[in-house]
PDB file with SEQRES, HELIX, SHEET and CRYST1 records, atoms N, CA, C and O in Angstrom:
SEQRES   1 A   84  UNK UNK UNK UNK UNK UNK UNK UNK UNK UNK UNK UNK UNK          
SEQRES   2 A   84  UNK UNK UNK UNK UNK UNK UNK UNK UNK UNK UNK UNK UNK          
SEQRES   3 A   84  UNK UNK UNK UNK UNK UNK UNK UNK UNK UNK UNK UNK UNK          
SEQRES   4 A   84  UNK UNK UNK UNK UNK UNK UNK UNK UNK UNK UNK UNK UNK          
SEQRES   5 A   84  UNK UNK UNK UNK UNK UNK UNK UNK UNK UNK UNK UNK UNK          
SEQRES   6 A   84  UNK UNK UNK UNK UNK UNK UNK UNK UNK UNK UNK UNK UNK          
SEQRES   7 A   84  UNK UNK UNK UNK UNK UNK                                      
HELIX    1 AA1 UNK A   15  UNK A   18  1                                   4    
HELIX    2 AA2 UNK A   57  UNK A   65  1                                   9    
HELIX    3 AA3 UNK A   70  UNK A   78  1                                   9    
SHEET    1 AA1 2 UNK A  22  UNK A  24  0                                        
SHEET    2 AA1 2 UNK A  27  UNK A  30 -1                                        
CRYST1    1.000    1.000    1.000  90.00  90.00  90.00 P 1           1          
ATOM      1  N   UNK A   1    -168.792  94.005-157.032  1.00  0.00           N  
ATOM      2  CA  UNK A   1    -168.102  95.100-157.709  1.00  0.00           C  
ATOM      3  C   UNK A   1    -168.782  96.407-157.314  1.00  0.00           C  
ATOM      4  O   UNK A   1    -169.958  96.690-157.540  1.00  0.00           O  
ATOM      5  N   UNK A   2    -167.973  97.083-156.759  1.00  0.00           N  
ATOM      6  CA  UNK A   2    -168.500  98.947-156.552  1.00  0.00           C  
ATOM      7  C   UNK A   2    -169.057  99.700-157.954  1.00  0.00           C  
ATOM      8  O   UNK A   2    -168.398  99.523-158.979  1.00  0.00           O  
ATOM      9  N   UNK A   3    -169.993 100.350-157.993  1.00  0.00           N  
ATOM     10  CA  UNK A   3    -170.670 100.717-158.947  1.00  0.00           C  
ATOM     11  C   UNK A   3    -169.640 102.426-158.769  1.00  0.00           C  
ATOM     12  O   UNK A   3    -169.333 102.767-157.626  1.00  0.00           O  
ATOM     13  N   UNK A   4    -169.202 103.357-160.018  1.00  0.00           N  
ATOM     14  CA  UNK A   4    -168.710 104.369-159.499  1.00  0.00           C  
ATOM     15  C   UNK A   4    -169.531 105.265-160.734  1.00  0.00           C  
ATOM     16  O   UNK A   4    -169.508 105.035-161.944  1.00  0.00           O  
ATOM     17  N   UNK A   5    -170.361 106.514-159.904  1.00  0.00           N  
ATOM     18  CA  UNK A   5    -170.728 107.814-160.672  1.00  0.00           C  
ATOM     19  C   UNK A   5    -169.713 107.849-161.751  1.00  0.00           C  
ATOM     20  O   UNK A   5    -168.533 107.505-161.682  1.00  0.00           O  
ATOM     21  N   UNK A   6    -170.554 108.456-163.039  1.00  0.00           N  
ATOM     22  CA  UNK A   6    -170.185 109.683-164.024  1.00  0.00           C  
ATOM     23  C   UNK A   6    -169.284 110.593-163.083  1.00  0.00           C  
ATOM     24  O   UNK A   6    -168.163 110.988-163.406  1.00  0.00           O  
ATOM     25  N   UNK A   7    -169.889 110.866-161.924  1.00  0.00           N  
ATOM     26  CA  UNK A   7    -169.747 111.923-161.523  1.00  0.00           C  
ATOM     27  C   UNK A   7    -168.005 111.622-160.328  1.00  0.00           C  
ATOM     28  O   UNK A   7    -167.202 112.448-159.894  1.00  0.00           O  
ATOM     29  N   UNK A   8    -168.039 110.709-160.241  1.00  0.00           N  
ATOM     30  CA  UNK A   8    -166.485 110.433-159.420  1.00  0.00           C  
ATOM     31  C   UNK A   8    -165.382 109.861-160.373  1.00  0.00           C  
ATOM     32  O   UNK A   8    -164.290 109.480-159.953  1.00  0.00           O  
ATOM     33  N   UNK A   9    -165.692 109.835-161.467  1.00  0.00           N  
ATOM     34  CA  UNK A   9    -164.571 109.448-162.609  1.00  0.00           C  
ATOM     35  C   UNK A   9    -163.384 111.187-163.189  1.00  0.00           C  
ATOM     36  O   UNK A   9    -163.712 112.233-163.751  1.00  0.00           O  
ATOM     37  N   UNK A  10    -162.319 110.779-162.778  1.00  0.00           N  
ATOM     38  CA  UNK A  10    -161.511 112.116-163.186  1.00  0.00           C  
ATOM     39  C   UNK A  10    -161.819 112.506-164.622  1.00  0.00           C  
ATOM     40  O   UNK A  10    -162.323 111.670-165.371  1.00  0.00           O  
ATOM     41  N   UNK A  11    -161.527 113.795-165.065  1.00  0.00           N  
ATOM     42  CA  UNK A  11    -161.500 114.025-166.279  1.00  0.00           C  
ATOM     43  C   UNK A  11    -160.629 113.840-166.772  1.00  0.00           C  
ATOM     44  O   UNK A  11    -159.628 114.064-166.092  1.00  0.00           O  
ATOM     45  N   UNK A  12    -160.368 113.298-168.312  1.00  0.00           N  
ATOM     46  CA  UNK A  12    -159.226 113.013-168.647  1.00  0.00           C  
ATOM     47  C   UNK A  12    -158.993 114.956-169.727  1.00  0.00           C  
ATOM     48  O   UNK A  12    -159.726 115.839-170.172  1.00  0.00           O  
ATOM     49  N   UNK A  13    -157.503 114.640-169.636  1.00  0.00           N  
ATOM     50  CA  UNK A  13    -156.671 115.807-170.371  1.00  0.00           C  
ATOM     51  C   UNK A  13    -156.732 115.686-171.634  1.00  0.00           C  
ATOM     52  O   UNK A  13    -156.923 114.511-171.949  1.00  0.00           O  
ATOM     53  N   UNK A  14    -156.618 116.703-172.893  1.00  0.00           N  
ATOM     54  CA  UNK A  14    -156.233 116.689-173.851  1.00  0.00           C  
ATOM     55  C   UNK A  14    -155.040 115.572-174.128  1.00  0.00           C  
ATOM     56  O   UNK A  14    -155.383 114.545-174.715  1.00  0.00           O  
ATOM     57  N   UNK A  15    -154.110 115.674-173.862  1.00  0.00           N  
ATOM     58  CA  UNK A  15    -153.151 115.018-173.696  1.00  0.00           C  
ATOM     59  C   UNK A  15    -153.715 113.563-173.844  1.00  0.00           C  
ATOM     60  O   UNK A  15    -153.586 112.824-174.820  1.00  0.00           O  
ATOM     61  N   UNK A  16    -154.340 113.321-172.717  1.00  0.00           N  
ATOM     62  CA  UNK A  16    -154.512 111.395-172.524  1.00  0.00           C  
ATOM     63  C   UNK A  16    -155.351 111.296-173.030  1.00  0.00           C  
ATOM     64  O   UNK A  16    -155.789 110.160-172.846  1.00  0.00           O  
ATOM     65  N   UNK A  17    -156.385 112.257-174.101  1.00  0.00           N  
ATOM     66  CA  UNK A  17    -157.209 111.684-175.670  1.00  0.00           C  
ATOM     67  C   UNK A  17    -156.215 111.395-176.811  1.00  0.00           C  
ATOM     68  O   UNK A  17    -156.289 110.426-177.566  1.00  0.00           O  
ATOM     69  N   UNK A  18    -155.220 112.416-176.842  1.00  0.00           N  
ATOM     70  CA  UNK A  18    -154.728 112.454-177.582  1.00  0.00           C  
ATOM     71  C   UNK A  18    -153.395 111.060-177.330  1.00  0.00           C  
ATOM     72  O   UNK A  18    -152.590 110.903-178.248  1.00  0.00           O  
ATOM     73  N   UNK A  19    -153.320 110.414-176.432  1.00  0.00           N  
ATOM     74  CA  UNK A  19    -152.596 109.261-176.211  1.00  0.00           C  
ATOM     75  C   UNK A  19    -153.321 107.776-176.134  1.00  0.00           C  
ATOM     76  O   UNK A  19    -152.749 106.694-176.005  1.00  0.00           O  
ATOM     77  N   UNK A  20    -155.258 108.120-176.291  1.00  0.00           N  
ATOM     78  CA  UNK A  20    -155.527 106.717-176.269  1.00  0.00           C  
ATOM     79  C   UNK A  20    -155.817 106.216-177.349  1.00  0.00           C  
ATOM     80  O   UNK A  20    -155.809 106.824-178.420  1.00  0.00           O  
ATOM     81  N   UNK A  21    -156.127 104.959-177.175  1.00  0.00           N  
ATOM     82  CA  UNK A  21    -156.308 103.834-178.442  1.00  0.00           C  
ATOM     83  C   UNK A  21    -157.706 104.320-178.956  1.00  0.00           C  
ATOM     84  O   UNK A  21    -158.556 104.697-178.151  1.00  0.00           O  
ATOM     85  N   UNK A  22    -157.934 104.308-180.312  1.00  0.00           N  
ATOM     86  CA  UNK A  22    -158.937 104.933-180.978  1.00  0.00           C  
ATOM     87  C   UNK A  22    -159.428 103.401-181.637  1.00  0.00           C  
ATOM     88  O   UNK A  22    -158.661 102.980-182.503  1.00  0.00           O  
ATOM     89  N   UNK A  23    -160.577 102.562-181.331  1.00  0.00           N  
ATOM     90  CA  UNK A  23    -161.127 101.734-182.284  1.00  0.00           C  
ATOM     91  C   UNK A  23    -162.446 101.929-182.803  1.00  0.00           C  
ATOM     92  O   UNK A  23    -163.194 102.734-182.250  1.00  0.00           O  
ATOM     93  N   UNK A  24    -162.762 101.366-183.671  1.00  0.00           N  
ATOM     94  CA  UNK A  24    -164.314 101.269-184.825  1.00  0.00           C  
ATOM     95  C   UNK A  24    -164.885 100.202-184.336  1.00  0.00           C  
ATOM     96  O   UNK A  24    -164.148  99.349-184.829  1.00  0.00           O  
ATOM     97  N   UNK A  25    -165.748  99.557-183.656  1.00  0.00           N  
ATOM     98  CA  UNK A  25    -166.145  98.271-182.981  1.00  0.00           C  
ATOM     99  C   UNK A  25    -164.859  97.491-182.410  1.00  0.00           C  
ATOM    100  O   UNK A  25    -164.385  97.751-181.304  1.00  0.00           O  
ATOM    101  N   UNK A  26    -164.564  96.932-182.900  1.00  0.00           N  
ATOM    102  CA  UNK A  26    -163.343  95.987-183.171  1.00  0.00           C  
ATOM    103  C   UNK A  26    -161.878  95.934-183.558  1.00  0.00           C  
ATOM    104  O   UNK A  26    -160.872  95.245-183.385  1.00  0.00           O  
ATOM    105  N   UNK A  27    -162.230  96.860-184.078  1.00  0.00           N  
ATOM    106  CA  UNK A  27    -160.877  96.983-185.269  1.00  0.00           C  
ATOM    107  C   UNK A  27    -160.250  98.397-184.546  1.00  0.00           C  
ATOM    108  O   UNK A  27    -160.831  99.471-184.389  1.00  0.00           O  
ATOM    109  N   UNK A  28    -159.206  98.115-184.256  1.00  0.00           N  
ATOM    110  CA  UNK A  28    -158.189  99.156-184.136  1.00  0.00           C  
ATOM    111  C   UNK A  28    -157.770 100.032-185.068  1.00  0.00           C  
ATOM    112  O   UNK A  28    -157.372  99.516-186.112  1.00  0.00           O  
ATOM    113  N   UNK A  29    -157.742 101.290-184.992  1.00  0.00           N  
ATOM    114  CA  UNK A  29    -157.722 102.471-185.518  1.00  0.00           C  
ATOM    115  C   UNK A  29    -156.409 103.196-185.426  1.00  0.00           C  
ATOM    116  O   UNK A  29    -155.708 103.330-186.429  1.00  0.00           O  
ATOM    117  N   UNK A  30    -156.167 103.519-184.623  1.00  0.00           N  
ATOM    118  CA  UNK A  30    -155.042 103.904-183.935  1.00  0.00           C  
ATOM    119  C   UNK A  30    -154.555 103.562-182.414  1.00  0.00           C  
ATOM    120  O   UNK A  30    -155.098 104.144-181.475  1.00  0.00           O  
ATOM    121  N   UNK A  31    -153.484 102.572-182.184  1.00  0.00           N  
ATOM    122  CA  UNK A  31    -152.408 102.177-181.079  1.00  0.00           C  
ATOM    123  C   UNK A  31    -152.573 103.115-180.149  1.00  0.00           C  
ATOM    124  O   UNK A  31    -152.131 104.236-180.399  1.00  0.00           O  
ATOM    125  N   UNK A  32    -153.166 102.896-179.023  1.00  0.00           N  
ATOM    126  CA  UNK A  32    -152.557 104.367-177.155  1.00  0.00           C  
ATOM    127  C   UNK A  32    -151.252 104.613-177.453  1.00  0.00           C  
ATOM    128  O   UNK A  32    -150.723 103.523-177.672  1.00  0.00           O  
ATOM    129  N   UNK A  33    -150.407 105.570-177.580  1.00  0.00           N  
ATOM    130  CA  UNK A  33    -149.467 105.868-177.364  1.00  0.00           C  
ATOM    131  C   UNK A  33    -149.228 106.142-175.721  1.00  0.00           C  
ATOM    132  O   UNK A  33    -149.736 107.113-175.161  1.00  0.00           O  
ATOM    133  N   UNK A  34    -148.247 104.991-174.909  1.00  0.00           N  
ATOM    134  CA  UNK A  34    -147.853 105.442-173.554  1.00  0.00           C  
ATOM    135  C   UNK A  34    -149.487 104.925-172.653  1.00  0.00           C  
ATOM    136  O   UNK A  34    -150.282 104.214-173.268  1.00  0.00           O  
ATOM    137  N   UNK A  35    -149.737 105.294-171.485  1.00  0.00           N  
ATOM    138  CA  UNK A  35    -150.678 105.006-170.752  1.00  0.00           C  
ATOM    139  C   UNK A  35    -151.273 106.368-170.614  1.00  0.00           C  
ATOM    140  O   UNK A  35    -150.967 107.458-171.098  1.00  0.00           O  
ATOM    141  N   UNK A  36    -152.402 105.895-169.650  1.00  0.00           N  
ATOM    142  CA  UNK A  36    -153.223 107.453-168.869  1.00  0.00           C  
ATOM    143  C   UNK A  36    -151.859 108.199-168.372  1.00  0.00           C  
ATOM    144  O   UNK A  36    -151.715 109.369-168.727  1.00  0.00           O  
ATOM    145  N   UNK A  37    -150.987 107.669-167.677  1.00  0.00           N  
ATOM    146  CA  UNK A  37    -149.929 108.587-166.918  1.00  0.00           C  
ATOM    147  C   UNK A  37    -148.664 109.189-167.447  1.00  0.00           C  
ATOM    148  O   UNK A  37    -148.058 110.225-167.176  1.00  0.00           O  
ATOM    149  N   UNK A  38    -148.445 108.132-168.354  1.00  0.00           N  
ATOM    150  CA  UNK A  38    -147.463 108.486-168.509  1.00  0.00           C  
ATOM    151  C   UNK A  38    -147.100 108.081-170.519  1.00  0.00           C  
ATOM    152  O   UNK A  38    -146.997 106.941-170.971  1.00  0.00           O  
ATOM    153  N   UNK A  39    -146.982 109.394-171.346  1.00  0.00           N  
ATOM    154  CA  UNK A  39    -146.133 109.301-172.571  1.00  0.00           C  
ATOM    155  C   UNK A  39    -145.990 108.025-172.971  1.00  0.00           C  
ATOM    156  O   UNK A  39    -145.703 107.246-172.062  1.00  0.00           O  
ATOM    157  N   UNK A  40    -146.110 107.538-174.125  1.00  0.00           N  
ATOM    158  CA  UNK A  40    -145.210 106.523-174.557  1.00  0.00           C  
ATOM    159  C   UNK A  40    -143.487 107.267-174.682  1.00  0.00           C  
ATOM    160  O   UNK A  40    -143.169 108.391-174.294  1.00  0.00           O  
ATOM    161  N   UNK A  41    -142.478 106.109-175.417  1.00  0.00           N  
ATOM    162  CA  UNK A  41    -141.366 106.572-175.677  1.00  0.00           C  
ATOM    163  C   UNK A  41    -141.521 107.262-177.083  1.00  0.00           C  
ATOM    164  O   UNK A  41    -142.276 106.881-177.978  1.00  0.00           O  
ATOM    165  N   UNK A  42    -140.629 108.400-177.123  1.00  0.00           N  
ATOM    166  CA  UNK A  42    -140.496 109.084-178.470  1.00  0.00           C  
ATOM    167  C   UNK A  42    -140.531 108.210-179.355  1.00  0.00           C  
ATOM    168  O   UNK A  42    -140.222 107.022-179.256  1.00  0.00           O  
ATOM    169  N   UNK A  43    -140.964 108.861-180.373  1.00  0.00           N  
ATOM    170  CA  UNK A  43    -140.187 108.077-182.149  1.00  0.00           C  
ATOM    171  C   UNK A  43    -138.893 108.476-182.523  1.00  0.00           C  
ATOM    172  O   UNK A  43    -138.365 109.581-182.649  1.00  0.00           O  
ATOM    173  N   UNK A  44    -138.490 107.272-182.678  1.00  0.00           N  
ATOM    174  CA  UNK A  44    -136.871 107.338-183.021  1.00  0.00           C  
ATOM    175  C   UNK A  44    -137.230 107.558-184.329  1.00  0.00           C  
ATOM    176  O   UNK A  44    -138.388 107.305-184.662  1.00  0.00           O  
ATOM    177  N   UNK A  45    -136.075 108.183-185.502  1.00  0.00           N  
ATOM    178  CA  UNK A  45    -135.498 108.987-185.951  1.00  0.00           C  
ATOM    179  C   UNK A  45    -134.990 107.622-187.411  1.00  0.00           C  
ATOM    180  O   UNK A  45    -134.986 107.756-188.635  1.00  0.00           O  
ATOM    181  N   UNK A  46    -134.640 106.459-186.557  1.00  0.00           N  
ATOM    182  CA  UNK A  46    -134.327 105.274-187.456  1.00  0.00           C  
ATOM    183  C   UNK A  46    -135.069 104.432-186.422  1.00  0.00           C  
ATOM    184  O   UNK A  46    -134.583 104.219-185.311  1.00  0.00           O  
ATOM    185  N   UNK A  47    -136.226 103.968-186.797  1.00  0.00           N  
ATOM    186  CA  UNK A  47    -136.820 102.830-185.960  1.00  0.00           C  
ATOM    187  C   UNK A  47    -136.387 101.036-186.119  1.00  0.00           C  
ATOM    188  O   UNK A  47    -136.685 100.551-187.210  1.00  0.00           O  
ATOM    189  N   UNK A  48    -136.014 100.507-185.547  1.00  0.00           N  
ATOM    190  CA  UNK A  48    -135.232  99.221-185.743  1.00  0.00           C  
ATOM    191  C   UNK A  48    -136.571  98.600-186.339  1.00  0.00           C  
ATOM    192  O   UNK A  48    -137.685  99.067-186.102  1.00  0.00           O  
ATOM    193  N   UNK A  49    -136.286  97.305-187.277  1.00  0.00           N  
ATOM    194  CA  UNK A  49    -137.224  96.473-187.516  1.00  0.00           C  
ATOM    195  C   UNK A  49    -136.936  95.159-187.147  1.00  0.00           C  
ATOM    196  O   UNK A  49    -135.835  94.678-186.878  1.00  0.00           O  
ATOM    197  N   UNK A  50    -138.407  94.442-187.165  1.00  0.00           N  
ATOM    198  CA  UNK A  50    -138.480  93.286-186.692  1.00  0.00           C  
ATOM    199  C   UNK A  50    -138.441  92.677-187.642  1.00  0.00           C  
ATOM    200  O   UNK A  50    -139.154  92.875-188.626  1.00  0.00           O  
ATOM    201  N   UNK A  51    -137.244  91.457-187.475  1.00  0.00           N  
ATOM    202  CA  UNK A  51    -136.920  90.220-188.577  1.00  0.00           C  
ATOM    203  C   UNK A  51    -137.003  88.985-187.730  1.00  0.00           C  
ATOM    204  O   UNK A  51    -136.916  88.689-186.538  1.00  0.00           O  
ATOM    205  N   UNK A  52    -137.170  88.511-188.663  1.00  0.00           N  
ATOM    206  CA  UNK A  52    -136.791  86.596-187.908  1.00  0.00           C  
ATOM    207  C   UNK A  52    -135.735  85.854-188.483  1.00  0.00           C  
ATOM    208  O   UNK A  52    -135.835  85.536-189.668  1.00  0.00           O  
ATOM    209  N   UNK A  53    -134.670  85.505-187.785  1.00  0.00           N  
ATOM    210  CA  UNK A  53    -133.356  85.252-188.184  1.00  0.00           C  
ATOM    211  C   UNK A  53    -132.989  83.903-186.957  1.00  0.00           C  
ATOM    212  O   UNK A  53    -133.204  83.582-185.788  1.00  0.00           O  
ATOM    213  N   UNK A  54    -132.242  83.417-188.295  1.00  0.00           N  
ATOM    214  CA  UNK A  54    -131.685  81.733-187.439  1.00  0.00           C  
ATOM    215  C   UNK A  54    -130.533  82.009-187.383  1.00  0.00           C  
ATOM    216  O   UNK A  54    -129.857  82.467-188.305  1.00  0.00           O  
ATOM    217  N   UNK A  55    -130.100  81.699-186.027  1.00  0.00           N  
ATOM    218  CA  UNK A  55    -128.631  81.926-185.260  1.00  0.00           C  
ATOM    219  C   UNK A  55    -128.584  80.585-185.315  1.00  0.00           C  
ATOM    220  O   UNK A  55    -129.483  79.766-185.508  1.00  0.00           O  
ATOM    221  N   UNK A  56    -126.775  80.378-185.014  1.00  0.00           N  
ATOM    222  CA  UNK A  56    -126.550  79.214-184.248  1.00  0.00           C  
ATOM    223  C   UNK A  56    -127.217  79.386-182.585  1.00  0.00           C  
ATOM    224  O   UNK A  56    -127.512  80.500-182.152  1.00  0.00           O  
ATOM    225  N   UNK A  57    -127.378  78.229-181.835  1.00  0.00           N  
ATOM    226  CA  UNK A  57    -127.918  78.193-180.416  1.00  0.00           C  
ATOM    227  C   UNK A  57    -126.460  78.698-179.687  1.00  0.00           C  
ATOM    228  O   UNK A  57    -126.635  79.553-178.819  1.00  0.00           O  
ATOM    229  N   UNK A  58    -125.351  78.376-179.868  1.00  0.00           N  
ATOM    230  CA  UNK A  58    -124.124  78.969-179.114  1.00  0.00           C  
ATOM    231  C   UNK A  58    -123.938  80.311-179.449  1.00  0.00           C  
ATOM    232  O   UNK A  58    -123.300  80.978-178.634  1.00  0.00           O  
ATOM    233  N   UNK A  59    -124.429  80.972-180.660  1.00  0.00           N  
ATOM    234  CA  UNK A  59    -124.184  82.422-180.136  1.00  0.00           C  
ATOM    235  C   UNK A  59    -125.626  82.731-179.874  1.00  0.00           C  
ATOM    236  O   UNK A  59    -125.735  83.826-179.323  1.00  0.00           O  
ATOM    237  N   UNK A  60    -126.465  82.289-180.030  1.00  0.00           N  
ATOM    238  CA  UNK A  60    -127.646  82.890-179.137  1.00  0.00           C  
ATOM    239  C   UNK A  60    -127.328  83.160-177.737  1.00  0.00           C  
ATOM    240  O   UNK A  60    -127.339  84.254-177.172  1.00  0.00           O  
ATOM    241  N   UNK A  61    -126.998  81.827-177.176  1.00  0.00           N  
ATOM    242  CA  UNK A  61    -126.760  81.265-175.606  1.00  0.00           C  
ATOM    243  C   UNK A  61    -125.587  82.462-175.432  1.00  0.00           C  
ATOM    244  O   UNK A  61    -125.739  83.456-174.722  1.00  0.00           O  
ATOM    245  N   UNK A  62    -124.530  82.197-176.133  1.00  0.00           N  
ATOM    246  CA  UNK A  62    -123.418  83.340-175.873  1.00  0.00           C  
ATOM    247  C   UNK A  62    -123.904  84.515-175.811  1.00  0.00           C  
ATOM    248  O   UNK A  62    -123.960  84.565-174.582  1.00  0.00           O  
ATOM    249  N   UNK A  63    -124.274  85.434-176.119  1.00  0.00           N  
ATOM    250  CA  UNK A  63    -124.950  86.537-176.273  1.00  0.00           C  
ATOM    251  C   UNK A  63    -126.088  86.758-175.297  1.00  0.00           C  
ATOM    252  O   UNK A  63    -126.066  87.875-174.781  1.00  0.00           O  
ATOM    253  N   UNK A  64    -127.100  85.944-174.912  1.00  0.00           N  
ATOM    254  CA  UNK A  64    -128.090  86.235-173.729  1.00  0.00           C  
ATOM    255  C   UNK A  64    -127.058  85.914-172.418  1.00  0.00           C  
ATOM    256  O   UNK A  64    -127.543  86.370-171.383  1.00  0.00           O  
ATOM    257  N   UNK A  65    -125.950  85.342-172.244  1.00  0.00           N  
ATOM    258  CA  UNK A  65    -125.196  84.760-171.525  1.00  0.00           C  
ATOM    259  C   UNK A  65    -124.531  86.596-170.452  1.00  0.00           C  
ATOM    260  O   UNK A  65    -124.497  86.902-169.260  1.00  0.00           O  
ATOM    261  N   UNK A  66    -124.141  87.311-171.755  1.00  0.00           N  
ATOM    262  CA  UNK A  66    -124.116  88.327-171.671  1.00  0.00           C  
ATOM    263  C   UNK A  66    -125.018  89.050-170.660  1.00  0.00           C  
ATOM    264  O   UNK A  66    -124.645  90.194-170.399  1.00  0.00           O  
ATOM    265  N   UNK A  67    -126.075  88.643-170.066  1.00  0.00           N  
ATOM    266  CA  UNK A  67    -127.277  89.628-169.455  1.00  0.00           C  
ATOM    267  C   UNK A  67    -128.271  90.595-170.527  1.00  0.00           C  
ATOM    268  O   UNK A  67    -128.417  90.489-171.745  1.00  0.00           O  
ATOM    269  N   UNK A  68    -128.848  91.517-169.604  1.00  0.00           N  
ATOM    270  CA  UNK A  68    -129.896  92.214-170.739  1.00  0.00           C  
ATOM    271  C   UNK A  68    -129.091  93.042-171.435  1.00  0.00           C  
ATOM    272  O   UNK A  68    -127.993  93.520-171.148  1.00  0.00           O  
ATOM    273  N   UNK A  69    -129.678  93.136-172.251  1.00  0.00           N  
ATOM    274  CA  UNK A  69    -128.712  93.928-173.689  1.00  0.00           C  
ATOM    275  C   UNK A  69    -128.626  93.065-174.687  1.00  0.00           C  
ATOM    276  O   UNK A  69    -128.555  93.500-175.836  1.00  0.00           O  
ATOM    277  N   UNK A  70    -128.615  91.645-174.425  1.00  0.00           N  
ATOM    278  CA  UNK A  70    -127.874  91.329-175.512  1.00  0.00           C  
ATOM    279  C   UNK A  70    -128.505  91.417-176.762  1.00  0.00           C  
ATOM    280  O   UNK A  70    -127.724  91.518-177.708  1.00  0.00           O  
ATOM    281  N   UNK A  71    -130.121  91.402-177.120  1.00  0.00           N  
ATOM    282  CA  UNK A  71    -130.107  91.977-178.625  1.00  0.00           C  
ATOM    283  C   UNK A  71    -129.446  92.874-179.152  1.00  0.00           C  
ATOM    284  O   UNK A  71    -128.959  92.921-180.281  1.00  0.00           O  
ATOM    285  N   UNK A  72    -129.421  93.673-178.244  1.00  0.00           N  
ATOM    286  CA  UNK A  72    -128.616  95.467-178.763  1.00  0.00           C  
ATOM    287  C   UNK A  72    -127.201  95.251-178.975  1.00  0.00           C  
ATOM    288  O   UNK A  72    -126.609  96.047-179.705  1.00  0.00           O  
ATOM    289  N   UNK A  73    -126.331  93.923-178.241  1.00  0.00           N  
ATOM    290  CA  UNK A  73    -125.539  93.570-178.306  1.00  0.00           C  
ATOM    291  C   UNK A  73    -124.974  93.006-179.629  1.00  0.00           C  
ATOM    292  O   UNK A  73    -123.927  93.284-180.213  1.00  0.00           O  
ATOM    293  N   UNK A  74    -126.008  92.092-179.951  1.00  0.00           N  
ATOM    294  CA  UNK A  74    -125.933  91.803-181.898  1.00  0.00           C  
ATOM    295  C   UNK A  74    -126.025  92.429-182.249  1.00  0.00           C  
ATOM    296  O   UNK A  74    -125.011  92.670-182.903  1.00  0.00           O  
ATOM    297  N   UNK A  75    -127.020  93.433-182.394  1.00  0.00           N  
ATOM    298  CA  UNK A  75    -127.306  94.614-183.404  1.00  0.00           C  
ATOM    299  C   UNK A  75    -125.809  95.458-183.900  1.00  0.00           C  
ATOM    300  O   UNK A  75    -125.437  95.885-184.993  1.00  0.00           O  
ATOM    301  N   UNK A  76    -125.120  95.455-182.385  1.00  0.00           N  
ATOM    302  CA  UNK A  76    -123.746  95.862-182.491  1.00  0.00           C  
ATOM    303  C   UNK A  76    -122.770  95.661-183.322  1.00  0.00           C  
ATOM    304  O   UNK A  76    -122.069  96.361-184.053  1.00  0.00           O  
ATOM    305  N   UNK A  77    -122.906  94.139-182.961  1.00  0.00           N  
ATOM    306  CA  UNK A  77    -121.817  93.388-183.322  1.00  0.00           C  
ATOM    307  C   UNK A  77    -121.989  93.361-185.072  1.00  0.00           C  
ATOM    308  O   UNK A  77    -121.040  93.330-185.855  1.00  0.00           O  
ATOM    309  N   UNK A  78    -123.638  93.382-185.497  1.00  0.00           N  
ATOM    310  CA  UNK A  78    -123.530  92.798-186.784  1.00  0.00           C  
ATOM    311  C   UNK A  78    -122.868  94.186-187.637  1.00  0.00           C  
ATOM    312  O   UNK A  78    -122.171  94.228-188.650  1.00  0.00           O  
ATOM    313  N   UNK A  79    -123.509  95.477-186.597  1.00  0.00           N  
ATOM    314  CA  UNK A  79    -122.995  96.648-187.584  1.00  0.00           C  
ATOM    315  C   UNK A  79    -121.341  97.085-187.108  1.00  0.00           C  
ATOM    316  O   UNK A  79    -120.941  98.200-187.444  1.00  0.00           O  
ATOM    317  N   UNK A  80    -120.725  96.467-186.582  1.00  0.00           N  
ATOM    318  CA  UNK A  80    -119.064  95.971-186.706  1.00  0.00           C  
ATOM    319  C   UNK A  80    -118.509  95.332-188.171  1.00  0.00           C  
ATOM    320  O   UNK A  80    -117.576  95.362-188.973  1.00  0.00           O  
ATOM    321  N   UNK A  81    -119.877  94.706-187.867  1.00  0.00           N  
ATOM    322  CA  UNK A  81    -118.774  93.459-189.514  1.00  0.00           C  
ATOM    323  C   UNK A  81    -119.245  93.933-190.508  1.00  0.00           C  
ATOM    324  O   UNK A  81    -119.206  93.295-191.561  1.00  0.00           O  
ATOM    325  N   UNK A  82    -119.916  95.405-190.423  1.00  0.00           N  
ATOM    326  CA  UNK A  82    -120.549  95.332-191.930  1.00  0.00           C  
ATOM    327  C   UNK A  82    -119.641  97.295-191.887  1.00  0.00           C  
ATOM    328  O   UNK A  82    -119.814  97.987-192.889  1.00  0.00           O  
ATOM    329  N   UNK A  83    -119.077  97.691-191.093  1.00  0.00           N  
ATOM    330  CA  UNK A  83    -118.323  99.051-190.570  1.00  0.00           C  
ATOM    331  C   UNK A  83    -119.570  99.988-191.084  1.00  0.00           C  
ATOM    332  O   UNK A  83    -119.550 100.792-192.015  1.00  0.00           O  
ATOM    333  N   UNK A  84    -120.856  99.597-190.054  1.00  0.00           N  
ATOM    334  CA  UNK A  84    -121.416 100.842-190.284  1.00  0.00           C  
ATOM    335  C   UNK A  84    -121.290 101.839-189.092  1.00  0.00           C  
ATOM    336  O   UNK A  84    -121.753 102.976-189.187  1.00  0.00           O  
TER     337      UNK A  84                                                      
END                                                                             
């Protein structure tokens, strides 16, 4: 392994402190938002949540059958049957 200077390491920006992961030994503090390069994605406005829900396997299969999208595809469909 190459040993690299203090002195050949870039400086990082305000910015990419203000985007990294902050921990206390162990324990996570605050999540990196995005990488060194690049932003995470904004905060949405209505952030979706994570549930755990039992489908039948035929509309699972039906629905991934679909290609990518298809969660967003239920999400759709369920706020159809409910006319939101």
């Amino acid at each position: 392994m190459i040993g690299l200077d203090d002195d050949d390491l870039p400086e990082w920006t305000d910015d990419q402190w203000n985007r990294a992961a902050i921990y206390d030994g162990d324990r996570l503090i605050r999540p990196a938002d995005g990488t060194l390069t690049k932003p995470g994605r904004p905060k949405s406005a209505d952030p979706k949540r994570q549930v755990t829900l039992r489908l039948d396997s035929v509309v699972v299969e039906g629905f991934r059958a679909t290609g990518p999208g298809w969660q967003s595809r239920i999400n759709a469909a369920l706020r159809k049957a409910l006319d939101l």
